[in-house]
N, CA, C and O atoms as a CHARMM CRD file, in Angstrom:
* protein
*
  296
    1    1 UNK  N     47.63100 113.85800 143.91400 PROA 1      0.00000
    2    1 UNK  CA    48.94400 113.76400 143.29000 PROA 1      0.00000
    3    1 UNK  C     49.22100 112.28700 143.00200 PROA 1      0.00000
    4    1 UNK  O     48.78000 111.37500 143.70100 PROA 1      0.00000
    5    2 UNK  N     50.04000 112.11000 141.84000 PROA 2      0.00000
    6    2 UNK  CA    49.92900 110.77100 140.98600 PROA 2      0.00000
    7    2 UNK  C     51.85600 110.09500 141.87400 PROA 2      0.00000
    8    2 UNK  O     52.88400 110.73800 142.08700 PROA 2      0.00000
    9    3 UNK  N     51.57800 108.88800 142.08500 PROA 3      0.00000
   10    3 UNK  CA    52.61800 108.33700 142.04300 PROA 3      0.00000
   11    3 UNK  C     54.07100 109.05800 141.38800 PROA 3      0.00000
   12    3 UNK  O     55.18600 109.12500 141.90700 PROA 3      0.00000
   13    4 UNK  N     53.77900 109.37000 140.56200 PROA 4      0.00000
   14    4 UNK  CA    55.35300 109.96100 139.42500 PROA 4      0.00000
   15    4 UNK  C     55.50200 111.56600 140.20600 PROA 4      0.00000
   16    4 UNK  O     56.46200 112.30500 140.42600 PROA 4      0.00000
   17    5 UNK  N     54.50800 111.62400 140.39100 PROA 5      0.00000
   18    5 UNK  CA    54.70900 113.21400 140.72900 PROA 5      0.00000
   19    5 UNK  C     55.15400 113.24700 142.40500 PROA 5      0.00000
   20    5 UNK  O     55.72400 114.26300 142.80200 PROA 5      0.00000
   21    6 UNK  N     54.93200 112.31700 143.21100 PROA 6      0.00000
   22    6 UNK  CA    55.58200 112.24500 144.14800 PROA 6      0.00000
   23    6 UNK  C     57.11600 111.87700 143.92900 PROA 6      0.00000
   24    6 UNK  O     58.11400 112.54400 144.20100 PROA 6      0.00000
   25    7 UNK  N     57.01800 110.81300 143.44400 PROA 7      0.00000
   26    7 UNK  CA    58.70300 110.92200 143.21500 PROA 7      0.00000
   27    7 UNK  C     59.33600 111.87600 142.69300 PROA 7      0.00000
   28    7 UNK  O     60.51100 112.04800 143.01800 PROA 7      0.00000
   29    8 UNK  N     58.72400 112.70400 141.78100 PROA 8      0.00000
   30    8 UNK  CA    59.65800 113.71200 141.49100 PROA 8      0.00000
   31    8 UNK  C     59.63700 115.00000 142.35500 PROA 8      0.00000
   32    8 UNK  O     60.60300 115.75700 142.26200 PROA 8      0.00000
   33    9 UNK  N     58.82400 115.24500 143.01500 PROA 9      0.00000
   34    9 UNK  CA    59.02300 116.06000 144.12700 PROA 9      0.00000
   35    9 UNK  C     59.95500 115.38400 145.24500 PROA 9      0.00000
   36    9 UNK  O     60.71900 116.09900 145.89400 PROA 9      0.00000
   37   10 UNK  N     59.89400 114.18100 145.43400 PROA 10     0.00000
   38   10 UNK  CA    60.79600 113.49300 146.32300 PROA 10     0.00000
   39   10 UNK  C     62.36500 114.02600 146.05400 PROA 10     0.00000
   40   10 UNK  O     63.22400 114.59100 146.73200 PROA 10     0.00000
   41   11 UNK  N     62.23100 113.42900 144.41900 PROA 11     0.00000
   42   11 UNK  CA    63.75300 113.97600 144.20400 PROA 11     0.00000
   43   11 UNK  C     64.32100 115.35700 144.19300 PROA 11     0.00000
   44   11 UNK  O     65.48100 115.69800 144.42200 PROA 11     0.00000
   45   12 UNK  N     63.28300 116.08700 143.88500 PROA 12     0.00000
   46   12 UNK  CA    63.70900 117.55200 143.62300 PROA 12     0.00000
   47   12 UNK  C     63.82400 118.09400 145.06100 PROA 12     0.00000
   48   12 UNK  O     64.40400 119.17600 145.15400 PROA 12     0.00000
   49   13 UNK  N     63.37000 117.52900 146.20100 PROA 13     0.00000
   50   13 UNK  CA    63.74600 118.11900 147.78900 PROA 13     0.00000
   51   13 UNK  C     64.82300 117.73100 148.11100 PROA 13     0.00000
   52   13 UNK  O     65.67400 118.42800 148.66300 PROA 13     0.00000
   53   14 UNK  N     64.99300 116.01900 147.67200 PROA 14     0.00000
   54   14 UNK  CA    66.36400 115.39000 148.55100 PROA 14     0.00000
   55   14 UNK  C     67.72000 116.09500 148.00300 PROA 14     0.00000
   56   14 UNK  O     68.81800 116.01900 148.55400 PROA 14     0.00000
   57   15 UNK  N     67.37000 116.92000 146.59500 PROA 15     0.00000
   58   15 UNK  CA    68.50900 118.11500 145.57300 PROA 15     0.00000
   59   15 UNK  C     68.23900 118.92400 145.97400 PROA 15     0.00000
   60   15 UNK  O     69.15700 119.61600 145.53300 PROA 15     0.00000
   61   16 UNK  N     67.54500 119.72500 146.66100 PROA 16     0.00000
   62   16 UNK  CA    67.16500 121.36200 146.55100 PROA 16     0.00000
   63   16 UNK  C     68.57100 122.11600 146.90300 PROA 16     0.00000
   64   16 UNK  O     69.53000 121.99800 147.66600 PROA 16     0.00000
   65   17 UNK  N     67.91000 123.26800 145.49000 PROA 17     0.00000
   66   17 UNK  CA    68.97400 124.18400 145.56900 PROA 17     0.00000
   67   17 UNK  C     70.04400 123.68700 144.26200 PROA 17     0.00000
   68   17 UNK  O     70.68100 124.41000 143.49600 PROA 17     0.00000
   69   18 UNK  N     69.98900 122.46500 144.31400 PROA 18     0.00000
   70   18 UNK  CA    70.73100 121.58300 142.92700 PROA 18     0.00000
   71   18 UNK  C     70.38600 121.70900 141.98600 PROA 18     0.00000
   72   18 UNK  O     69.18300 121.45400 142.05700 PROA 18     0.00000
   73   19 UNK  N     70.71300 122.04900 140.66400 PROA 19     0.00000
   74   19 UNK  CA    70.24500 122.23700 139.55600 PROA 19     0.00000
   75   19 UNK  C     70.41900 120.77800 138.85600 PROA 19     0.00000
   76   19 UNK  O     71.39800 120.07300 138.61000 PROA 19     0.00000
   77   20 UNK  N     68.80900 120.63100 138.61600 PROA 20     0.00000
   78   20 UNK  CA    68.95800 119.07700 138.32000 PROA 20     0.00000
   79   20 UNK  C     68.89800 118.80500 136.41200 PROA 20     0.00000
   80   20 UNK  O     67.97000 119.33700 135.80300 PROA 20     0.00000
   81   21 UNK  N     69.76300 118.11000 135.76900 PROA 21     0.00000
   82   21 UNK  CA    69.14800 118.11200 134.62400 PROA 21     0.00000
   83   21 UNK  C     68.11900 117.17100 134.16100 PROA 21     0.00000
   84   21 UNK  O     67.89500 116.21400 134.90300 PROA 21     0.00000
   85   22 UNK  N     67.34300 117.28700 132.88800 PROA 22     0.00000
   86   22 UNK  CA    66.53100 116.66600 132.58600 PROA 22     0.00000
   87   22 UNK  C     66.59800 115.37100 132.31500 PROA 22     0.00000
   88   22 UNK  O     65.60700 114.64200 132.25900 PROA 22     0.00000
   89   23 UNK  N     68.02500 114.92300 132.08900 PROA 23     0.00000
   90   23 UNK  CA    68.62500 113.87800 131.66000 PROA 23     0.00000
   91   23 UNK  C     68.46500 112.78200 133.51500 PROA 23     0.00000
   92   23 UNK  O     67.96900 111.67200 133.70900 PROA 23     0.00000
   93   24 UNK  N     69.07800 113.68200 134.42200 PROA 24     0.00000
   94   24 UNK  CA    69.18000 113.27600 135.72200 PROA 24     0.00000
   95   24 UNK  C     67.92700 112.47200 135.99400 PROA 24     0.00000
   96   24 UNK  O     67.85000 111.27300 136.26100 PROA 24     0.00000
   97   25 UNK  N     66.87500 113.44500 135.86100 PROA 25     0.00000
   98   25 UNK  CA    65.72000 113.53100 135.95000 PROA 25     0.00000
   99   25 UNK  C     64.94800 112.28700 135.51200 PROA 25     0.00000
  100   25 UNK  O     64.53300 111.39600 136.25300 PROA 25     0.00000
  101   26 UNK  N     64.83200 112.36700 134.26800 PROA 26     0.00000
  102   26 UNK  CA    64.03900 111.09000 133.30200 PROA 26     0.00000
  103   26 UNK  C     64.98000 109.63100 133.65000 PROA 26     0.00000
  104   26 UNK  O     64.59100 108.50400 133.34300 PROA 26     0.00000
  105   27 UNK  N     66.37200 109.95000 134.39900 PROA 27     0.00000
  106   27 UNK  CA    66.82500 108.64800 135.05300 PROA 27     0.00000
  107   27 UNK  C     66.30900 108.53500 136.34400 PROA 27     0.00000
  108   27 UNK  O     65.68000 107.48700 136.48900 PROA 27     0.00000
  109   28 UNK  N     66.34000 109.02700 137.02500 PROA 28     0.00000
  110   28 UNK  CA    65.86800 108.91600 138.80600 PROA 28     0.00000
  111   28 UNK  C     64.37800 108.38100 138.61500 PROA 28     0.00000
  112   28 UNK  O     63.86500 107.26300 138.66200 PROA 28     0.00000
  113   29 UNK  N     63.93000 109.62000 138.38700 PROA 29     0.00000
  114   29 UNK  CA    62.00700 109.30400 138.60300 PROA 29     0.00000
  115   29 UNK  C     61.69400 108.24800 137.56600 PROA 29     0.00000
  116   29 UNK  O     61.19400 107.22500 138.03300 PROA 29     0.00000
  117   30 UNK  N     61.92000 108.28300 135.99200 PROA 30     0.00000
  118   30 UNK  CA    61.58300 107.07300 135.34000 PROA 30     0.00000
  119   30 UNK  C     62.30100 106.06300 134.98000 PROA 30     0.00000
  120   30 UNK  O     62.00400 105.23300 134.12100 PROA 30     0.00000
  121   31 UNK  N     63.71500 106.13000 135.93000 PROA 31     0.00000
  122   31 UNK  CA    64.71700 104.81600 135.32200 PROA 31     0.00000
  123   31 UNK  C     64.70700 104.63300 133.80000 PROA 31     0.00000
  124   31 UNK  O     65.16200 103.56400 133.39500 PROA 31     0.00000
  125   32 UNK  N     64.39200 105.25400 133.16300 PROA 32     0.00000
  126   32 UNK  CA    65.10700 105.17400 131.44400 PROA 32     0.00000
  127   32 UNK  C     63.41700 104.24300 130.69600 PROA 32     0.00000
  128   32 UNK  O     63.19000 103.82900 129.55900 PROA 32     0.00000
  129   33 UNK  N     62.62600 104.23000 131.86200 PROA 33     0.00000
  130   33 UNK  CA    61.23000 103.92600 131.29900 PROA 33     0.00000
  131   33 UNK  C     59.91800 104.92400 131.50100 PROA 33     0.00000
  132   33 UNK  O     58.94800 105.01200 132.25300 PROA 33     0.00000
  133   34 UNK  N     60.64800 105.81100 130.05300 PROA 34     0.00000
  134   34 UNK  CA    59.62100 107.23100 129.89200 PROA 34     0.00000
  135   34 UNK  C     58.98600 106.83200 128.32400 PROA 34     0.00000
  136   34 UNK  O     58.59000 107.76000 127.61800 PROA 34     0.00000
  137   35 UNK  N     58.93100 105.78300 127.95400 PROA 35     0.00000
  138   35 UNK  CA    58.28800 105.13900 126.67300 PROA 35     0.00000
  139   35 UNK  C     58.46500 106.51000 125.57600 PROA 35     0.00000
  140   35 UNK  O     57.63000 106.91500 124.76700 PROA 35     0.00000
  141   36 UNK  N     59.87600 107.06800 125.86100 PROA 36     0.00000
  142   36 UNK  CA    60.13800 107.38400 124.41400 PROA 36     0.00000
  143   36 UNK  C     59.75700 108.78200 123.87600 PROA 36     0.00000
  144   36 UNK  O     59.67000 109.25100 122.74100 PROA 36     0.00000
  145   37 UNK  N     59.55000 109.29800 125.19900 PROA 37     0.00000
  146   37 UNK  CA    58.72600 110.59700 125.41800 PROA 37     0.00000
  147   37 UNK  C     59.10600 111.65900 125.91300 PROA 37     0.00000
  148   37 UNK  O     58.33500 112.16700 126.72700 PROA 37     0.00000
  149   38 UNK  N     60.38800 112.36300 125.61800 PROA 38     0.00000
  150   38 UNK  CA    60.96900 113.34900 126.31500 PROA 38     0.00000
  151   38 UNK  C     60.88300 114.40000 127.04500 PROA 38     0.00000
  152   38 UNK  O     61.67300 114.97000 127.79700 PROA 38     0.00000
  153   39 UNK  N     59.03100 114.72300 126.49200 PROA 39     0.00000
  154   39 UNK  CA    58.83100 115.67500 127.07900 PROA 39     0.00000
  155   39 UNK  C     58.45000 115.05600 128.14100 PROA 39     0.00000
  156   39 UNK  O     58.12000 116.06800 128.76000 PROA 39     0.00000
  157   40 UNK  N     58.21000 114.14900 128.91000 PROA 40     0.00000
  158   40 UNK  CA    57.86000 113.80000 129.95200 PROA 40     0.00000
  159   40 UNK  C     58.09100 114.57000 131.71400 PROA 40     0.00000
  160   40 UNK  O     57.32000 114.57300 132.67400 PROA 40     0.00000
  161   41 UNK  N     59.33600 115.09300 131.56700 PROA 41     0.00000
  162   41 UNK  CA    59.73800 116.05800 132.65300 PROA 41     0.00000
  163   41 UNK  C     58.88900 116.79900 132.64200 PROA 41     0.00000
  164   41 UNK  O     57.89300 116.73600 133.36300 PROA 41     0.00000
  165   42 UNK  N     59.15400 117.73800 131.72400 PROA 42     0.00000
  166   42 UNK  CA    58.38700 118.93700 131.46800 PROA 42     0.00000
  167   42 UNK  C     56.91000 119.03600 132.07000 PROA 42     0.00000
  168   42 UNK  O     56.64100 119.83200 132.97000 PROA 42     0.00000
  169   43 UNK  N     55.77500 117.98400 131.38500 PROA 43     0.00000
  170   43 UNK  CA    54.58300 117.85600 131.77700 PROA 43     0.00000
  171   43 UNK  C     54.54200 117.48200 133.33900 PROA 43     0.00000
  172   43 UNK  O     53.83200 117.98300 134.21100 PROA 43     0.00000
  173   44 UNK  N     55.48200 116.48300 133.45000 PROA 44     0.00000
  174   44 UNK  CA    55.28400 116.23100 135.13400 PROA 44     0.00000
  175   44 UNK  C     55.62500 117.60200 136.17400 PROA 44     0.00000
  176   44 UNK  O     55.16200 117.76500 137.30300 PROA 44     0.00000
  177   45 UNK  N     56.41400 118.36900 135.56200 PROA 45     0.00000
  178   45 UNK  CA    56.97300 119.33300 136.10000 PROA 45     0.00000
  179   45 UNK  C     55.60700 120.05500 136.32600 PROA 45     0.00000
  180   45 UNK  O     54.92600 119.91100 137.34200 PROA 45     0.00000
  181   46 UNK  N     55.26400 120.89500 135.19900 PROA 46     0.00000
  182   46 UNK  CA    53.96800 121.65400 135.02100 PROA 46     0.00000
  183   46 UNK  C     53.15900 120.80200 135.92400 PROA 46     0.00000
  184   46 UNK  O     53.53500 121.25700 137.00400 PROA 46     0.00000
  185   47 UNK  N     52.46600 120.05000 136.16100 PROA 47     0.00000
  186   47 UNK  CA    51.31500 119.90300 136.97900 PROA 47     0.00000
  187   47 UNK  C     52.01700 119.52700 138.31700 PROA 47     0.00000
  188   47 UNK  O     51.15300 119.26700 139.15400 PROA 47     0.00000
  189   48 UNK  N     53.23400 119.41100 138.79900 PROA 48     0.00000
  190   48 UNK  CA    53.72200 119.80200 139.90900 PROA 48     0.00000
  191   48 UNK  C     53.98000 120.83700 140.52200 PROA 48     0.00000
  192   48 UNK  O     54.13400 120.94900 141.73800 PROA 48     0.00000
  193   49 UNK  N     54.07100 122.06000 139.31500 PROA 49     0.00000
  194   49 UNK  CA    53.70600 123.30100 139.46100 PROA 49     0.00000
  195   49 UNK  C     52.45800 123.84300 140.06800 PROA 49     0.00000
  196   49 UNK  O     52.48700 124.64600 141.00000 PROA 49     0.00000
  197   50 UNK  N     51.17800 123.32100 139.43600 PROA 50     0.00000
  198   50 UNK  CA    50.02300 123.89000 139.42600 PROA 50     0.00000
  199   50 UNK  C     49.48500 123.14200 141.01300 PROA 50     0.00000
  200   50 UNK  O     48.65800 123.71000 141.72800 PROA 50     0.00000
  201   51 UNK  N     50.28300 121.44900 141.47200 PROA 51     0.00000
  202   51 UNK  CA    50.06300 121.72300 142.86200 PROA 51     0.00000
  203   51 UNK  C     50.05000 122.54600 143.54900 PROA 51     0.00000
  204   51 UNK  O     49.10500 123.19400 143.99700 PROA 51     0.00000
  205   52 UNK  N     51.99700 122.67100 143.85000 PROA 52     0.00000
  206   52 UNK  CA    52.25700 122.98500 145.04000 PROA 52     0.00000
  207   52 UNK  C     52.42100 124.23600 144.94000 PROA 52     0.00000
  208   52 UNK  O     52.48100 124.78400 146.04000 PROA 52     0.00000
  209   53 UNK  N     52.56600 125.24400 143.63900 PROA 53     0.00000
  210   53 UNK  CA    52.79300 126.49600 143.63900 PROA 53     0.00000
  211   53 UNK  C     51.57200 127.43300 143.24000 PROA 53     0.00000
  212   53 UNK  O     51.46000 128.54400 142.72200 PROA 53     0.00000
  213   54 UNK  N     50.70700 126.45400 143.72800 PROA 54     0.00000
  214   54 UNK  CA    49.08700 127.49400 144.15500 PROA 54     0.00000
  215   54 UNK  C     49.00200 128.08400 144.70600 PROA 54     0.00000
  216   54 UNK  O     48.81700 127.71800 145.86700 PROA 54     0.00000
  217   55 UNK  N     49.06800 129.86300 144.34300 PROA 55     0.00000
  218   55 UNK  CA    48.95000 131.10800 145.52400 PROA 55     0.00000
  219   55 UNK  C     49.98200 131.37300 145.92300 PROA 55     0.00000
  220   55 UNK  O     50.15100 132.37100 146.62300 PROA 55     0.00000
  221   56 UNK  N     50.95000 130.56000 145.59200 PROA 56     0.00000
  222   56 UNK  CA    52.16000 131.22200 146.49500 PROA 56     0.00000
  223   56 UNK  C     53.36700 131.58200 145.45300 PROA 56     0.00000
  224   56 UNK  O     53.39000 131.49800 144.22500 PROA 56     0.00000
  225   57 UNK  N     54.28100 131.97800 146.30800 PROA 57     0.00000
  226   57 UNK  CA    55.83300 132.10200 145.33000 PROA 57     0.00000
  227   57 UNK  C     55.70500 130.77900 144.44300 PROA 57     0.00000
  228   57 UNK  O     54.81100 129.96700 144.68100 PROA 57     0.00000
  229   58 UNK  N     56.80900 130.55100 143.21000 PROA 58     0.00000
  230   58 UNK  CA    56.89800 129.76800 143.02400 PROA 58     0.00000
  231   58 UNK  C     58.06000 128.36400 143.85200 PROA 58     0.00000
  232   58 UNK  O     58.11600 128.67100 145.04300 PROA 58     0.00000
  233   59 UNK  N     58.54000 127.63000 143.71600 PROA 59     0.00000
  234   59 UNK  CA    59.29000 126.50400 144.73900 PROA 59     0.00000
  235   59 UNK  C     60.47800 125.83800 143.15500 PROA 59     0.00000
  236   59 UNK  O     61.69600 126.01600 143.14000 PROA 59     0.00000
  237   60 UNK  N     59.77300 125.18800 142.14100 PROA 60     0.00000
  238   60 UNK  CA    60.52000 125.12900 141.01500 PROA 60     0.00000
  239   60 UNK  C     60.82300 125.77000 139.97500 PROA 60     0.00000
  240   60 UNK  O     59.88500 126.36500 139.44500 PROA 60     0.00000
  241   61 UNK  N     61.98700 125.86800 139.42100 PROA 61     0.00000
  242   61 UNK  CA    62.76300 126.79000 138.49400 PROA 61     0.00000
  243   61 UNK  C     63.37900 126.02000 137.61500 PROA 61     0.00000
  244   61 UNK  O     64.20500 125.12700 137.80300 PROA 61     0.00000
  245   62 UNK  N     62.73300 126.59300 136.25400 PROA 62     0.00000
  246   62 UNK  CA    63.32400 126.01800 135.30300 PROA 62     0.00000
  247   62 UNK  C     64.29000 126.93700 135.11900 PROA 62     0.00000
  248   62 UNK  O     64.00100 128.13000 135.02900 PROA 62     0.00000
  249   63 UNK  N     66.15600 126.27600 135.00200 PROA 63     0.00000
  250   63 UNK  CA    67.12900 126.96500 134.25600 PROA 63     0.00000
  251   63 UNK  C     67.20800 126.51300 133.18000 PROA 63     0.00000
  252   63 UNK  O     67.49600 125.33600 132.96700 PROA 63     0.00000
  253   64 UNK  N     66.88100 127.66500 131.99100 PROA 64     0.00000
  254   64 UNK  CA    66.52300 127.50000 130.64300 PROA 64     0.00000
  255   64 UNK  C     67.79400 126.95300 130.07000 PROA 64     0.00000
  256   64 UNK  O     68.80800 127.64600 129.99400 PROA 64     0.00000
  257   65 UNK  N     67.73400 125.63500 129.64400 PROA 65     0.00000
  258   65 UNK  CA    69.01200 125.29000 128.73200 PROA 65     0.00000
  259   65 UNK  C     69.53300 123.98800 129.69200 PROA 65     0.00000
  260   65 UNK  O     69.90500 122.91600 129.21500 PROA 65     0.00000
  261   66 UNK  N     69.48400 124.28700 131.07000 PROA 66     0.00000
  262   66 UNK  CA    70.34700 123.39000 132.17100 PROA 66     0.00000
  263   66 UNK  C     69.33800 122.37300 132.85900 PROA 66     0.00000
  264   66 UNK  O     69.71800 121.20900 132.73100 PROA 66     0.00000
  265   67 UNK  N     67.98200 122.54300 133.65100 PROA 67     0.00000
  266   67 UNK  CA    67.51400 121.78600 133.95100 PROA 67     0.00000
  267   67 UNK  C     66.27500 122.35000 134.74600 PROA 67     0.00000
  268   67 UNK  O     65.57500 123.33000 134.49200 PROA 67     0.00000
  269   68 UNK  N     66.19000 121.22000 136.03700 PROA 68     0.00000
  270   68 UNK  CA    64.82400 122.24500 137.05200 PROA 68     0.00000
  271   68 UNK  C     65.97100 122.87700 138.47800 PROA 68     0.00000
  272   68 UNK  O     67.17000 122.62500 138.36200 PROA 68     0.00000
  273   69 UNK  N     65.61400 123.45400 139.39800 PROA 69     0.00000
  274   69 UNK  CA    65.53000 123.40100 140.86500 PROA 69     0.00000
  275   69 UNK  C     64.79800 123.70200 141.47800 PROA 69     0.00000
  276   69 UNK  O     63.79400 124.24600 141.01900 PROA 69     0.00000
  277   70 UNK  N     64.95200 123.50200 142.69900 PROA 70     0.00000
  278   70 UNK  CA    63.96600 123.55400 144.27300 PROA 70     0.00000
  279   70 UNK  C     64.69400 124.49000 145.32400 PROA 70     0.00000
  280   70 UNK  O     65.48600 124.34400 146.25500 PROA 70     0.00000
  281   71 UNK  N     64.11200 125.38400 144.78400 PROA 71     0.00000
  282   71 UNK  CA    63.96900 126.39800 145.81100 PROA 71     0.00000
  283   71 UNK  C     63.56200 127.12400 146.93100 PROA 71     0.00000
  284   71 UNK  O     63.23000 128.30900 146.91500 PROA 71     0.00000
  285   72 UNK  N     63.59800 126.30600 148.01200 PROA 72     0.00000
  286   72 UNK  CA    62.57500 126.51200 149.22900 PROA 72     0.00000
  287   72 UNK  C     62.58300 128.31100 149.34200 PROA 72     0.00000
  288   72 UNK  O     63.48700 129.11000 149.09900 PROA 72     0.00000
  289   73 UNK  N     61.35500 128.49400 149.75400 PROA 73     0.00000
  290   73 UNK  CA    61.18500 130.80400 150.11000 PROA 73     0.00000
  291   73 UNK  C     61.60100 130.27500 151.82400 PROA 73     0.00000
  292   73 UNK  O     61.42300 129.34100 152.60700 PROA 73     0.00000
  293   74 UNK  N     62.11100 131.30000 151.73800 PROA 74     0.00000
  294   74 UNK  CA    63.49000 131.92300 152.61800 PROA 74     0.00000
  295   74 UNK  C     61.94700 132.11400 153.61400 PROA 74     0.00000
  296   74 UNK  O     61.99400 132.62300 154.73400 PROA 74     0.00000
């Protein structure tokens, strides 16, 4: 796991349960230095996916329109 992708798992635990937006997002983890690239969440998201949600439930949720969350399984 890459530097960026720790922080954004960092952030998405210290929120869980918070519906974070993308806007939130591309400020926290890249401080407003995402060189211009919006989709940048997104991709970091996806291969933060394909970590930690190997084999199991999934943990992040995209709310379509609003943002991500972290959903710890009960």
């Amino acid at each position: 796991m890459i530097a960026t992708e720790h922080e954004l798992l960092r952030f998405l635990m210290r929120s869980s349960r918070r519906v974070l937006s993308k806007v939130q997002t591309l400020d926290r983890v890249w401080k407003h230095d995402f060189c211009g690239q919006a989709n940048a969440a997104e991709r970091y998201i996806s291969c933060l996916r394909r970590t930690i949600d190997a084999g199991r439930k999934p943990l992040i949720h995209t709310m379509r329109g609003v943002g991500y969350v972290l959903k710890p399984v009960d």
